[in-house]
C-alpha positions in Angstrom: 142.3 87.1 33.4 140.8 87.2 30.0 137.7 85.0 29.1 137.9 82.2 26.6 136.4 82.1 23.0 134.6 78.7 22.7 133.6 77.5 18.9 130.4 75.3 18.7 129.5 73.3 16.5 125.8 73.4 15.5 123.7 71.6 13.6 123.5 70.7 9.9 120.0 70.4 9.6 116.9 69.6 11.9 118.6 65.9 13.8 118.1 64.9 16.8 120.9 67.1 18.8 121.8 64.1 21.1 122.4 62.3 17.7 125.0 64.8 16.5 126.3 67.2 19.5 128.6 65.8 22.3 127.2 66.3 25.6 130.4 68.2 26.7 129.3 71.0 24.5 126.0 71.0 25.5 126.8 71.2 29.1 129.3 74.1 27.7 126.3 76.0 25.6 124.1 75.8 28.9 126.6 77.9 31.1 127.4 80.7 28.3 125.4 83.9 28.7 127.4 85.7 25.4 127.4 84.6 22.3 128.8 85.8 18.7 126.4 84.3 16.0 126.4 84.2 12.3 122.2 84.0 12.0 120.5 85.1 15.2 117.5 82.8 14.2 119.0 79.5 13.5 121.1 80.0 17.0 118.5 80.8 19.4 117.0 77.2 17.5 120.2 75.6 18.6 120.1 76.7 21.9 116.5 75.8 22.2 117.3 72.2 21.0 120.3 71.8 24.0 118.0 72.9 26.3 119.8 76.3 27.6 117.9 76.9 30.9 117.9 81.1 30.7 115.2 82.8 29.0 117.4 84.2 25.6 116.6 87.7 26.3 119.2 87.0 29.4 121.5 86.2 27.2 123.5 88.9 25.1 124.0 87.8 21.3 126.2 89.6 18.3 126.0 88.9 14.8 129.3 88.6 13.0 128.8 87.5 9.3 129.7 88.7 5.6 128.1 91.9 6.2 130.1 93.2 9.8 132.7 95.6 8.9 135.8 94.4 9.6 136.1 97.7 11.9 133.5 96.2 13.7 135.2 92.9 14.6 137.4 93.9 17.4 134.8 95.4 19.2 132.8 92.0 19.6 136.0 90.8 22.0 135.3 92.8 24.2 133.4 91.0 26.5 136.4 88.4 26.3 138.7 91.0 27.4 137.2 91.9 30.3 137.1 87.8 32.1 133.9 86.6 30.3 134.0 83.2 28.4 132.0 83.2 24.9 130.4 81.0 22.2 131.0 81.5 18.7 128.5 79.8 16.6 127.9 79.7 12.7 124.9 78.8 11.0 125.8 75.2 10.4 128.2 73.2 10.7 131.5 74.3 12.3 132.1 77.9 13.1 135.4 79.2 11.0 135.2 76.7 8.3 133.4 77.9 5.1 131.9 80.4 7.4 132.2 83.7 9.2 134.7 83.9 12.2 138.4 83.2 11.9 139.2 87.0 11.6 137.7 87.0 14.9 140.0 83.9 16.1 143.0 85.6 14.7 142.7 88.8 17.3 141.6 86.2 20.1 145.7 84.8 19.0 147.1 87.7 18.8 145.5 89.6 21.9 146.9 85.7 23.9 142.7 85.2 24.2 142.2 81.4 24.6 140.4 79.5 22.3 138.7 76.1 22.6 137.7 74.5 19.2 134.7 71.7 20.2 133.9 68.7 18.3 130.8 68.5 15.8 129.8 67.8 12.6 131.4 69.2 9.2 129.7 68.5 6.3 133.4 68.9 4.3 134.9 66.2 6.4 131.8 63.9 6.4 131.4 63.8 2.8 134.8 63.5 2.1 134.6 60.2 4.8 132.0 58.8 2.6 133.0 59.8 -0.9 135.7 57.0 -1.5 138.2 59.9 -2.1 141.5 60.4 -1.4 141.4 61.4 2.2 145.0 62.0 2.3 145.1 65.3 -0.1 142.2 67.5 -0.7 141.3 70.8 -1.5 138.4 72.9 -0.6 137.6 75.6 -3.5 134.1 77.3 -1.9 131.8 78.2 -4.5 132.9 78.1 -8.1 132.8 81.1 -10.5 129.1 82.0 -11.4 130.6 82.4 -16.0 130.4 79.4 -17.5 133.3 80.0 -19.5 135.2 80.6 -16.0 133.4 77.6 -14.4 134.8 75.6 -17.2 138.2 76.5 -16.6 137.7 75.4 -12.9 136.4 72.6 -13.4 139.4 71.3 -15.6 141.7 72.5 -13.9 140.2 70.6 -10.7 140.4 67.6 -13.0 143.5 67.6 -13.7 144.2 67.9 -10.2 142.2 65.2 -9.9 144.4 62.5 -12.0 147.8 64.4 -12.0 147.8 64.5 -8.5 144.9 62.2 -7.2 143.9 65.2 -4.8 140.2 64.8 -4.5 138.6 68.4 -5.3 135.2 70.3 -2.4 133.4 72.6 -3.4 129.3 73.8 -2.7 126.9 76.0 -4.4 123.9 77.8 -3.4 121.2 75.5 -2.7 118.4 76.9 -5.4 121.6 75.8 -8.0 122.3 72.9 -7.3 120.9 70.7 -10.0 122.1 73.0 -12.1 125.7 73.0 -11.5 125.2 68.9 -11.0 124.1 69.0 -15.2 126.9 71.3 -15.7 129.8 69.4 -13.7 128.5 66.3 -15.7 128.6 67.5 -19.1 132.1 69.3 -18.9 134.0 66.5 -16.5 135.6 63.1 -18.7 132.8 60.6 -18.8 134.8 58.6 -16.0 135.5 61.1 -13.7 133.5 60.2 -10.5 131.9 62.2 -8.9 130.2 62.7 -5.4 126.9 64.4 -4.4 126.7 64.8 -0.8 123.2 65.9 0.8 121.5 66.8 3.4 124.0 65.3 5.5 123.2 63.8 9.2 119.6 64.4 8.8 116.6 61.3 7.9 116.9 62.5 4.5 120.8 62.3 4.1 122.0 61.1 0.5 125.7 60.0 -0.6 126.2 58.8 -3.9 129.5 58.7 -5.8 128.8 57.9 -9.6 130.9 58.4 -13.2 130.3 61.6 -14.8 128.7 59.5 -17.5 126.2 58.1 -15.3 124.9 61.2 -13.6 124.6 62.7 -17.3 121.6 60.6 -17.1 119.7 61.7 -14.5 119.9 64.2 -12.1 118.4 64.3 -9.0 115.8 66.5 -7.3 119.2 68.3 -5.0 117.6 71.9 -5.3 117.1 74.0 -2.2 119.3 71.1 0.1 122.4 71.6 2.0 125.2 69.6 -0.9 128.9 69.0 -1.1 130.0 68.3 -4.2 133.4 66.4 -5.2 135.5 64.6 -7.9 137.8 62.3 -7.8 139.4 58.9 -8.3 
């Protein structure tokens, strides 16, 4: 019998785990000795924070991320082929969404590996919950294109998307740009186009604000070097 894949959410920034991570998948994370991890670092923190009773060099970790060769993938299965159950966890959030992993999923599907998606926080979903947005039809773009003449194009066309359509438009940047994508959404959206700045998301320091384009033309806030969603809609 083949093992099963289990994806676990972690966590979006330094919380309290019991605040944000179901006890089931705690109790799951405690009884995994293999794991498949996008930042070896930030999962042996995890694992710290639920407590896993083993001492970590026990435990046998892999690091799938941008960087594994995709002739590298199959081989991390392995362990799954052979009976043995194991976690896949991303550096944030959920593992597979905006992050490293679902090439790995796809084999699991096609080799008949079961796989267990847990519950946990997205920082997509969340701050689409509290934007105001149309839940109903959405799009999630990534990161936008680093030319401003291409950013420009991107960003109207995500407006029109916007009021043609009322589809509200996600998207992130790397945290050192974020103010400076925030100035640059302003000044090239219509002055009435809302818009959402999402930070630091389940954490003491967690900000949601929706405002007019015209508004946050004004001031923008000190969102450099923070975990943001950005979206616009109506």
């Amino acid at each position: 019998m083949k093992g099963t894949l289990f994806l676990i959410p972690t966590l979006l920034g330094d919380s309290p785990i019991e605040n944000v991570i179901p006890t089931y998948n705690i109790e799951i994370v405690r009884n995994l000795n293999i794991f498949i991890v996008e930042e070896l670092k930030s999962a042996r923190h995890f694992l710290k924070k639920a407590g896993y009773p083993r001492p970590f060099d026990s435990a046998e970790f892999s690091v799938l991320n941008e960087h594994t060769p995709s002739t590298e993938i199959s081989e991390l299965l392995n362990p799954l082929r052979n009976g043995l159950s194991v976690g896949l966890l991303s550096e944030a959030g959920l593992p597979c969404v905006a992050d490293p992993g679902a090439s790995l999923v796809s084999i699991c599907h096609l080799e008949k590996i079961k796989v267990i998606p847990l519950s946990g926080p997205s920082s997509l979903f969340l701050a689409l919950m509290a934007s105001g947005f149309n839940g109903q039809q959405f799009v999630f773009h990534g990161y936008l294109p680093i030319e401003p003449k291409d950013k420009i194009r991107k960003i109207k066309d995500m407006e029109t998307s916007v009021l043609k359509n009322k589809q509200t438009q996600i998207f992130i940047e790397a945290p050192y740009r974020n103010k400076k994508l925030l100035q640059f959404l302003a000044e090239t959206c219509r002055p009435d186009t809302l818009i959402c700045v999402a930070s630091m998301i389940t954490t003491t320091e967690e900000s949601i604000t929706t405002l007019p384009a015209f508004v946050w033309r004004k001031k923008i806030p000190e969102i450099d070097k923070k975990p943001v969603v950005f979206l616009i809609g109506i």
